[in-house]
N, C-alpha and C positions, 0 to 999 in steps of 0.2 A: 856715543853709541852709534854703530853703522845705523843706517837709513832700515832695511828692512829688519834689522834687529828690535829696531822700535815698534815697526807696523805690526811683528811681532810679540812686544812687551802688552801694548796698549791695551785697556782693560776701561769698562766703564764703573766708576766710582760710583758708589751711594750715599757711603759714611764718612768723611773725613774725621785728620786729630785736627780740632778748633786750638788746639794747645801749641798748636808748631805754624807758624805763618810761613808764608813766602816772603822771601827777598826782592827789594826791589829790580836784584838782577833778574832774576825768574820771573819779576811780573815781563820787562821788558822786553825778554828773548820770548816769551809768548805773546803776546800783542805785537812784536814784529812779524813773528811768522802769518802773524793775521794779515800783517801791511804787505806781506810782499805775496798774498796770496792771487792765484790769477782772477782777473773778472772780466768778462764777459766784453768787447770791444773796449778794455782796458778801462772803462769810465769809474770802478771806485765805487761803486753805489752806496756804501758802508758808514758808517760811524762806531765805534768803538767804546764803550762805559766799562770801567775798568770798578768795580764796584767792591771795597775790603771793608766799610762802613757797617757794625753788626746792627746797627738797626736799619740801614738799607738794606740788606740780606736779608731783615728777619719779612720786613713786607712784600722782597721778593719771594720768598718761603712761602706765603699767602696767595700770593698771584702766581705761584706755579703749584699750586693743590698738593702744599704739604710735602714736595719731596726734600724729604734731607741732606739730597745735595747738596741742594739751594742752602740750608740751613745751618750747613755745617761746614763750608768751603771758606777756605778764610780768602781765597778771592770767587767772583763771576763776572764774568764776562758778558753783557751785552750787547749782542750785534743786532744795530737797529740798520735799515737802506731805506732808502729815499722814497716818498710815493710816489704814484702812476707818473701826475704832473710831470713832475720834474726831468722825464725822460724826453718829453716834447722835441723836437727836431730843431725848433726856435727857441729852448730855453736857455735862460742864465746856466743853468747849469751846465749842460751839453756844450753852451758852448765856450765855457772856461775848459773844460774837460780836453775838449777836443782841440785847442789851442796847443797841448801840449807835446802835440805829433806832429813828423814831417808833413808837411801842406796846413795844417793848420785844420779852420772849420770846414771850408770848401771842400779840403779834398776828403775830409771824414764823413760830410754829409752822404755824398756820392757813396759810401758804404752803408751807411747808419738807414736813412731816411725805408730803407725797403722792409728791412727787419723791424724797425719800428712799426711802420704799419700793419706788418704783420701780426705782432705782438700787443696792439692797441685795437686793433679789428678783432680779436681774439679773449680781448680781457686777462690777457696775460702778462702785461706790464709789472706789475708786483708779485706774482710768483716766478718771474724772470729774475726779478731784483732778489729774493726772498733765497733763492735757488743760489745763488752766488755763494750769501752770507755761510751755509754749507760749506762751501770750500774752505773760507776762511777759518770757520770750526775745526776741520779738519785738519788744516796748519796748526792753529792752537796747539790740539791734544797730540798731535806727534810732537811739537817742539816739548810738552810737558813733559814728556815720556820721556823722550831725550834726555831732559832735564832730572830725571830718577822721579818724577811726579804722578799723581792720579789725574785723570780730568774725567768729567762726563757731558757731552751733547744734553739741551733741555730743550724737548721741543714742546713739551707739556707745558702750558700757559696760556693767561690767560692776558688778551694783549692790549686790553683799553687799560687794564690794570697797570702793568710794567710801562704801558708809556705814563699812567697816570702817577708812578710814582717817580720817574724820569722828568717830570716837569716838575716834580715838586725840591728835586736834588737840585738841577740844574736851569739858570738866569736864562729866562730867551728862548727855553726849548720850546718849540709848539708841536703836541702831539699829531698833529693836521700832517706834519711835514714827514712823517716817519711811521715804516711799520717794524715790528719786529721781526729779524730774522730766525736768530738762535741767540739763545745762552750756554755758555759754558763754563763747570764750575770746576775748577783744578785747585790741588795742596796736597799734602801727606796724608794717603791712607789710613781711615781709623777704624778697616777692615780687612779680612784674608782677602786678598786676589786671589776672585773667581777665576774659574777657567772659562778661556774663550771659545765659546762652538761656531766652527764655520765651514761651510760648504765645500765640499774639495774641489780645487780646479777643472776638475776631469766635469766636472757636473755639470760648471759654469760655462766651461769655456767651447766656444763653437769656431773652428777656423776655417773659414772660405778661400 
């Protein structure tokens, strides 16, 4: 499918068929387009829970207030990013991240260290992070779409829950360390696609 054919297709799901699953090819062409989504001075802030498990789904279904999305998606996607900490100027993190560009820590500091402050004087550190995982949602449901699939953004939930049952799936996870971004649930419609309403360009668009 062309590129704006898709942004064109795209629809958000309610209902999926629980009776038709995704292929391992489709889970993987959507969770890369998550990988290769941009972020924010490149640092990755993300983690990815690839979730087909029905009875992880049915307790996500609970900690996202009952939408059938959640319920009925034979995959979701959860994008947790990193807490405040770990954006620190001096962390482990940061400074593996930033090992990975020309100059290395040194020369990424000299960029990093001003916006940080900015966003740490601001209390803005994890809706920075949080802000990202968006994009990468957004990669998702177009690669779905691409893919002949439904997806839909969840931003309904409730988020001591989803970490709480993310530690209970996975060895070593420490809720502390993580908030949640978004979830997204994609598979075969097991409803009419609605019609999309959107704003005309003429309305949006301001050129200076």
């Amino acid at each position: 499918m062309e590129y704006m054919d898709a942004l064109e297709a795209r629809w958000a799901c309610k209902l999926y068929d629980s009776s038709k699953p995704l292929s391992e090819e489709d889970e993987y062409a959507i969770i890369e387009a998550a990988r290769l989504a941009p972020s924010s001075f490149g640092l990755e802030p993300w983690r990815f829970l690839a979730v087909r498990d029905d009875s992880l789904r049915f307790k996500l279904f609970g900690a996202c207030f009952l939408q059938d999305s959640v319920r009925t998606a034979p995959l979701v996607v959860i994008s947790l990013v990193r807490a405040a900490r770990f954006y620190a100027p001096d962390s482990d993190f940061i400074k593996a991240r930033s090992a990975r560009f020309p100059g290395g820590y040194p020369v990424f500091l000299e960029d990093y260290r001003g916006y940080y402050a900015y966003l740490n004087q601001n209390g803005l550190l994890e809706h920075w992070a949080r802000a990202q995982s968006y994009i990468a949602c957004a990669n998702m449901m177009n690669a779905a779409t691409d893919r002949g699939l439904a997806s839909c953004a969840i931003e309904g939930y409730d988020e001591a829950q989803v970490l709480a049952i993310v530690a209970e799936a996975v060895a070593g996870f420490d809720p502390a360390d993580w908030r949640v971004g978004l979830l997204c649930s994609v598979g075969v419609p097991g409803e009419p696609r609605r019609e999309r309403v959107r704003a005309s360009l003429e309305e949006l668009l301001t050129r200076l």
